[in-house]
C-alpha positions as a LaTeX table, in Angstrom:
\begin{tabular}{lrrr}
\hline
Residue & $x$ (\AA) & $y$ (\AA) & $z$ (\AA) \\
\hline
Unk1 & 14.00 & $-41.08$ & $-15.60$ \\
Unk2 & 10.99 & $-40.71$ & $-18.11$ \\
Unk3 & 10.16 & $-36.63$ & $-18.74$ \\
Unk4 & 6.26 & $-36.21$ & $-19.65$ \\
Unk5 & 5.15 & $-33.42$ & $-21.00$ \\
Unk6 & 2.00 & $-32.50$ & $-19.42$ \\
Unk7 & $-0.62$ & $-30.61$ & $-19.14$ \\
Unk8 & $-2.19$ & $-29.94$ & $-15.25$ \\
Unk9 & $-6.17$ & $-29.96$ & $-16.79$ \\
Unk10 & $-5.34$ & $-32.44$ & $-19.31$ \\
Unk11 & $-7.51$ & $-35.19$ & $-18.92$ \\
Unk12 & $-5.32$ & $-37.22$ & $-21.51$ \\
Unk13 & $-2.29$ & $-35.91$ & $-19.17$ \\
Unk14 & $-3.93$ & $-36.95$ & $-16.02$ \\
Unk15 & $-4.45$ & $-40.45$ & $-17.18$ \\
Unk16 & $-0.62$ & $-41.11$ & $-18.05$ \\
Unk17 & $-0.15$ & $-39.15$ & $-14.24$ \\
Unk18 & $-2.12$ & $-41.43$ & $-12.52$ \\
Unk19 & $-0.77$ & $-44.46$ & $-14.08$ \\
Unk20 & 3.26 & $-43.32$ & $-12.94$ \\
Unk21 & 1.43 & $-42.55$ & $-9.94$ \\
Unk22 & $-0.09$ & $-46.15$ & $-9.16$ \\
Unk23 & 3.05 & $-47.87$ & $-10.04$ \\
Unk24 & 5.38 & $-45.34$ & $-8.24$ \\
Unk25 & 7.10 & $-44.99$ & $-11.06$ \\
Unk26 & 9.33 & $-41.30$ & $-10.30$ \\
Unk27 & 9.33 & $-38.81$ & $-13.86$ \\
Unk28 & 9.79 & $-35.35$ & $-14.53$ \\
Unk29 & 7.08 & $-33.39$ & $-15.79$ \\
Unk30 & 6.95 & $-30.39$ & $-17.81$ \\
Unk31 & 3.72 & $-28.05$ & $-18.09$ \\
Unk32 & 2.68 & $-27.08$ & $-21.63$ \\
Unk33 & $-0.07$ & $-25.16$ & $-21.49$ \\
Unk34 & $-1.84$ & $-25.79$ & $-24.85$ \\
Unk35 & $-4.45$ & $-22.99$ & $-24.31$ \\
Unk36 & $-1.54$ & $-20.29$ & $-24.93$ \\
Unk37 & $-0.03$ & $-22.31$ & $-27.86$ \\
Unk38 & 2.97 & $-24.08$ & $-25.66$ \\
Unk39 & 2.31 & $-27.42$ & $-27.89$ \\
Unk40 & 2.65 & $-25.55$ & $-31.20$ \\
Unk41 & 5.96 & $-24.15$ & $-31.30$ \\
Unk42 & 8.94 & $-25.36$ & $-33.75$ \\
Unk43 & 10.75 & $-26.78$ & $-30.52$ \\
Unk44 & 8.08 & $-29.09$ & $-29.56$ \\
Unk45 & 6.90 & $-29.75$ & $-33.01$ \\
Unk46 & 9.96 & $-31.63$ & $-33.27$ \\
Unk47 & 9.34 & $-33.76$ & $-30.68$ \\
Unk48 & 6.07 & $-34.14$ & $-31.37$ \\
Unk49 & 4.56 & $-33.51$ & $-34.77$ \\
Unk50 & 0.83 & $-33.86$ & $-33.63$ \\
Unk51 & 1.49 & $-30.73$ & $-31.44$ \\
Unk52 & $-0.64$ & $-32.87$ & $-28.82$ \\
Unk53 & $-0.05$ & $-33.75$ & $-25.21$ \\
Unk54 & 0.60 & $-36.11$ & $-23.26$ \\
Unk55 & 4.18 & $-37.17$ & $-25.06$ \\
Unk56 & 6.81 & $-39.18$ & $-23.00$ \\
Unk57 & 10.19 & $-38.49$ & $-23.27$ \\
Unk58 & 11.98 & $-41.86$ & $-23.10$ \\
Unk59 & 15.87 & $-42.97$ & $-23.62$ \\
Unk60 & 15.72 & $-39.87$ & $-26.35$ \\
Unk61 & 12.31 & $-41.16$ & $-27.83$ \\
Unk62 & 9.53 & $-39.69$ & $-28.10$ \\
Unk63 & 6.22 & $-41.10$ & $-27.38$ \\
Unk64 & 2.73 & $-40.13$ & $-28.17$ \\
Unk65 & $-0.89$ & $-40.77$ & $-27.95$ \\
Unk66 & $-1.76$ & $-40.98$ & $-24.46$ \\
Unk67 & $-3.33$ & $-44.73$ & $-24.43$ \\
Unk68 & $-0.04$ & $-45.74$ & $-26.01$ \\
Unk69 & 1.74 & $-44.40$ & $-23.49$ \\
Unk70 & 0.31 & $-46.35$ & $-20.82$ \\
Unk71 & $-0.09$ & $-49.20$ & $-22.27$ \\
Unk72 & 3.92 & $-48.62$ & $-22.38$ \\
Unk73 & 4.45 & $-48.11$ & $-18.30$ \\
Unk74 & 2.05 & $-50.36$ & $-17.33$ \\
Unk75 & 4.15 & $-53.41$ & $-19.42$ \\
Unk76 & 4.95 & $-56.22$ & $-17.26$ \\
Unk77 & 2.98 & $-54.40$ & $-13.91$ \\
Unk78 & $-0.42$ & $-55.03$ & $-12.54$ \\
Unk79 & $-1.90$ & $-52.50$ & $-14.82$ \\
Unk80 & $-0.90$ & $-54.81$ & $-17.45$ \\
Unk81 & $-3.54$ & $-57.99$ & $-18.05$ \\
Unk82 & $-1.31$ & $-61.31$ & $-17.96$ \\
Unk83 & $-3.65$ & $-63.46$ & $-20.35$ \\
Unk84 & $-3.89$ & $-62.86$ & $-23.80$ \\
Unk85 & $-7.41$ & $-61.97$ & $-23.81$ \\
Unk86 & $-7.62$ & $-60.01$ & $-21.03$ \\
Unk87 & $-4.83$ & $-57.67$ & $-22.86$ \\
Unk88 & $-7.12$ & $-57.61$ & $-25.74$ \\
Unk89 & $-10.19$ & $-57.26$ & $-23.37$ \\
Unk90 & $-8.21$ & $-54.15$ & $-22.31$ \\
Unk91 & $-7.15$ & $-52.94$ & $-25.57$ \\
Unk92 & $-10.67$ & $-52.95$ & $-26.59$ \\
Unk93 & $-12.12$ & $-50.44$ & $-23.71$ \\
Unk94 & $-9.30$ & $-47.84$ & $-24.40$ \\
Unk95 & $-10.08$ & $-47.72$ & $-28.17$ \\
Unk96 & $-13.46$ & $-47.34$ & $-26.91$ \\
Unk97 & $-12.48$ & $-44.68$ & $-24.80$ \\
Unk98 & $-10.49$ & $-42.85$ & $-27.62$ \\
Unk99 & $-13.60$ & $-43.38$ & $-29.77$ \\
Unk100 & $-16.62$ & $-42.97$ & $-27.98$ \\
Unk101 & $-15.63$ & $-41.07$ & $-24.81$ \\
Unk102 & $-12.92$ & $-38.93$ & $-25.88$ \\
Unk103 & $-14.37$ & $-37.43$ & $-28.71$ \\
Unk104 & $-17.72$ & $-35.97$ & $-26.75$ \\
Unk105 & $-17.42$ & $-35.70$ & $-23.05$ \\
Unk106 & $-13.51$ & $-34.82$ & $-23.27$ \\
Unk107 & $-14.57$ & $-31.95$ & $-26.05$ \\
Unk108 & $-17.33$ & $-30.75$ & $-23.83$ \\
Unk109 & $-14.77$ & $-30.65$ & $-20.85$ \\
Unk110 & $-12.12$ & $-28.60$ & $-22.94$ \\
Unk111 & $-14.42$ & $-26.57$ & $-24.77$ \\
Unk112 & $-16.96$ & $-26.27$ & $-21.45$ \\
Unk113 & $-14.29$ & $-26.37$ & $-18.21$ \\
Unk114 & $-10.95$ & $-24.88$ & $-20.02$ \\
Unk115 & $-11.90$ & $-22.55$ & $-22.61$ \\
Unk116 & $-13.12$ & $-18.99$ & $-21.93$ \\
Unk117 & $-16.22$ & $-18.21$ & $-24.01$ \\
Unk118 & $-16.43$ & $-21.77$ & $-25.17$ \\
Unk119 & $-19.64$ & $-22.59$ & $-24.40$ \\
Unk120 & $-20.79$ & $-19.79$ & $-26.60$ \\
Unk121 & $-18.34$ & $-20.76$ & $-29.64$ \\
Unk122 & $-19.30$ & $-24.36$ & $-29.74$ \\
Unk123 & $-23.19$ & $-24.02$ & $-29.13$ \\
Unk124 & $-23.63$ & $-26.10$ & $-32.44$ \\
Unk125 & $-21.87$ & $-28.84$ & $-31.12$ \\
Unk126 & $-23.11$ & $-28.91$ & $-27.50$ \\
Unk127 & $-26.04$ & $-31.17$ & $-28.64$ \\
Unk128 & $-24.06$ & $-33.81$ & $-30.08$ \\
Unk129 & $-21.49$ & $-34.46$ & $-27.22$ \\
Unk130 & $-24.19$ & $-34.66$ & $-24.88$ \\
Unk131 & $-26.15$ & $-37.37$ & $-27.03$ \\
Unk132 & $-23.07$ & $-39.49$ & $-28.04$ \\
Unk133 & $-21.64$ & $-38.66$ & $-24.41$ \\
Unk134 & $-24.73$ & $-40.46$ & $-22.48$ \\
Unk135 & $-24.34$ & $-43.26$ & $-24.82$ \\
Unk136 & $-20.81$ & $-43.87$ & $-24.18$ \\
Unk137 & $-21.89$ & $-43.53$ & $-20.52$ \\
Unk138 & $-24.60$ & $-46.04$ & $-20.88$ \\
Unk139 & $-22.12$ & $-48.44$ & $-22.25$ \\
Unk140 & $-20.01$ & $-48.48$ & $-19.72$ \\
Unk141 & $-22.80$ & $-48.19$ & $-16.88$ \\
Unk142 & $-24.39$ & $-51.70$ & $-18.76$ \\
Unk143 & $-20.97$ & $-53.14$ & $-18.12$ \\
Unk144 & $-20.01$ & $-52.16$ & $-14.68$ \\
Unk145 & $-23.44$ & $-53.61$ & $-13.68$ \\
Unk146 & $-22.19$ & $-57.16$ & $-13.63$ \\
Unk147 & $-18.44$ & $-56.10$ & $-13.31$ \\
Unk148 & $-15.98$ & $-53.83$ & $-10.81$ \\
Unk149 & $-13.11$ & $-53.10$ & $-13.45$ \\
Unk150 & $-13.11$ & $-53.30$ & $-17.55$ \\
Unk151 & $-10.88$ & $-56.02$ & $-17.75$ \\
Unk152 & $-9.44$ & $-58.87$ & $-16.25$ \\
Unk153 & $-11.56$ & $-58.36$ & $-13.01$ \\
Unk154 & $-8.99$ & $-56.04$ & $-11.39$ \\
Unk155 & $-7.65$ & $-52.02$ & $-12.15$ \\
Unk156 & $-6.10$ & $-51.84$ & $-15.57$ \\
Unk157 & $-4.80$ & $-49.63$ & $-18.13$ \\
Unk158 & $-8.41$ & $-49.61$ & $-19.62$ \\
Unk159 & $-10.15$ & $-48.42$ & $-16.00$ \\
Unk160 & $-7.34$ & $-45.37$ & $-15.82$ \\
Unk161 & $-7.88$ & $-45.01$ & $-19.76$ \\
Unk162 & $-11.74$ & $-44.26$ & $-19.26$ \\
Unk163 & $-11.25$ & $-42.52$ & $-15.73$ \\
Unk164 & $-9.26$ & $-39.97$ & $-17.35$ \\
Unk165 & $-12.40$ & $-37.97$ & $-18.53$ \\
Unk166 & $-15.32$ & $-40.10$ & $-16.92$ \\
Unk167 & $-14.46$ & $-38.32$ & $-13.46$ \\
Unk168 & $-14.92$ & $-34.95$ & $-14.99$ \\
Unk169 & $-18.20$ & $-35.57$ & $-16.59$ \\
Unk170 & $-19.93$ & $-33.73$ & $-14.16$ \\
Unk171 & $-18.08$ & $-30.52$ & $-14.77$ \\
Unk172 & $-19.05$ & $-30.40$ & $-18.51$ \\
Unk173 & $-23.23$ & $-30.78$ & $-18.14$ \\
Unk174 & $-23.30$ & $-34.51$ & $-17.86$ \\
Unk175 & $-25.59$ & $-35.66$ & $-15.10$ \\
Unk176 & $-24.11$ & $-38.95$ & $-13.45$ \\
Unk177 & $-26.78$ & $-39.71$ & $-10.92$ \\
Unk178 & $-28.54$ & $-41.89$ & $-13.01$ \\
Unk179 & $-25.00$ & $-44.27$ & $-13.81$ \\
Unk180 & $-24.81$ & $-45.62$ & $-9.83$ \\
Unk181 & $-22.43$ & $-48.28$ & $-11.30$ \\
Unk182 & $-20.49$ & $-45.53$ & $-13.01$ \\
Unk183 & $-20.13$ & $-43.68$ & $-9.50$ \\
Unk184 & $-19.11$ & $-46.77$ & $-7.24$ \\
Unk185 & $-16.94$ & $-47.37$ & $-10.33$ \\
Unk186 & $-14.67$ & $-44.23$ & $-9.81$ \\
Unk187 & $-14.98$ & $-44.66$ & $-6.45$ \\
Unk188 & $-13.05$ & $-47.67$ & $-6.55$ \\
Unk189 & $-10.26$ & $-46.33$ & $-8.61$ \\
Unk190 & $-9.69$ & $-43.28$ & $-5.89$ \\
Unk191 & $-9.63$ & $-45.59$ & $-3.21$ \\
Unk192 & $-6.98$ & $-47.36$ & $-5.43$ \\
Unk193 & $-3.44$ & $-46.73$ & $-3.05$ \\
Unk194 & $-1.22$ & $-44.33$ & $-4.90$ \\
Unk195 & $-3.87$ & $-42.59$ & $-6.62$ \\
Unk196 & $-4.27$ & $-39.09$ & $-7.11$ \\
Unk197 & $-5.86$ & $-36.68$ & $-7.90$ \\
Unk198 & $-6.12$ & $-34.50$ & $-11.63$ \\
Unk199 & $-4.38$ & $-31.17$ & $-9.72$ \\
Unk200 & $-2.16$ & $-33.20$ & $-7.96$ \\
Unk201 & 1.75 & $-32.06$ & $-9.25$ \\
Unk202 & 4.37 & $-34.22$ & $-9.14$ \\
Unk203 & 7.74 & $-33.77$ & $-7.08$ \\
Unk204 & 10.28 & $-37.39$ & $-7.76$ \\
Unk205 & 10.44 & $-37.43$ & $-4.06$ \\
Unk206 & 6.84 & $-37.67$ & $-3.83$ \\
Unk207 & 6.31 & $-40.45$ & $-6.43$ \\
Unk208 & 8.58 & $-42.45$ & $-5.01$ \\
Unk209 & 7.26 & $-42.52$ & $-1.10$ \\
Unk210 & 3.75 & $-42.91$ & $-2.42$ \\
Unk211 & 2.31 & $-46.45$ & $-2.06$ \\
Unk212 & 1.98 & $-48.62$ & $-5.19$ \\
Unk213 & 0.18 & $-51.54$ & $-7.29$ \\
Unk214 & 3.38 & $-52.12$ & $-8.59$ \\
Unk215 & 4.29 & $-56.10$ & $-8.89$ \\
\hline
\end{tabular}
């Protein structure tokens, strides 16, 4: 059984959640809370240098980076795209999402939602991930306009990749009332069977007795 070590408010947790989720794949997680320093100690330094979350525990291994990660459990499912392309077509959302999205509306959500005082320590950089945050958004809202997933016409890695922090945008000062394709977007991945939700904690029993994309 894979262990993942998690984080409950994570949005880069959530995203490697919802993916075991959707393919009812059972794994035991473990809560490191990075606000009190959990991810920085010697003991999980040596599993993962980065001191990040999410990291996968697997056969021994250790696994970081969450897009890496799912692009790892979602191998050979329906998450996966078949076609070359497509997997490319994939590939290329979730760098965008690491890139464009991460960087500025998952900030704002840390430093915004998580953080106590952080609006106040990060007022210089408030402007910023609200400009390049809206543009990311725009990207994606000028794609979903002529398509219902990011790749391969059907739920992938890269839909569960951009979900991750897309769904929170609203909690962080982003206005999403003027993206209607981004809104029926997300809409379609919780209506997705197995999905749940970013508070949602896992019990193996659970995982395993939810329904599934699996293939």
């Amino acid at each position: 059984m894979y262990k993942l070590y998690t984080m409950l408010r994570s949005g880069n947790s959530y995203k490697v959640r919802l993916a075991l989720a959707l393919l009812n794949i059972p794994y035991e997680a473990v809560e490191i809370d990075i606000l009190r320093g959990e991810s920085r100690t010697p003991e999980y330094l040596a599993k993962n240098p980065s001191g990040q979350i999410p990291l996968l525990e697997v056969d021994g291994r250790y696994l970081a980076e969450s897009n890496a990660i799912l692009w790892f459990v979602a191998a050979g499912t329906s998450l996966s795209p078949e076609s070359r392309i497509e997997r490319a077509e994939a590939l290329q959302w979730m760098f965008f999402e690491q890139h464009a999205l991460e960087p500025n509306i998952g900030a704002a959500y840390f430093w915004l939602s998580l953080v106590r005082g952080g609006r106040e320590l990060q007022t210089h950089a408030l402007e910023d991930w609200m400009e390049r945050g809206y543009a990311a958004l725009q990207v994606m809202e000028n794609h979903l306009k002529t398509h219902q997933y990011f790749a391969a016409g059907q739920l992938t890695v890269a839909d569960i990749a951009l979900y991750g922090y897309t769904h929170v945008a609203d909690r962080c000062d982003y206005d999403l009332s003027t993206f209607p394709a981004i809104r029926a977007w997300l809409r379609r991945v919780e209506q997705t069977p197995g999905f749940v939700t970013m508070d949602w904690s896992p019990g193996a029993a659970e995982v395993v007795d939810a329904p599934s994309v699996a293939v």
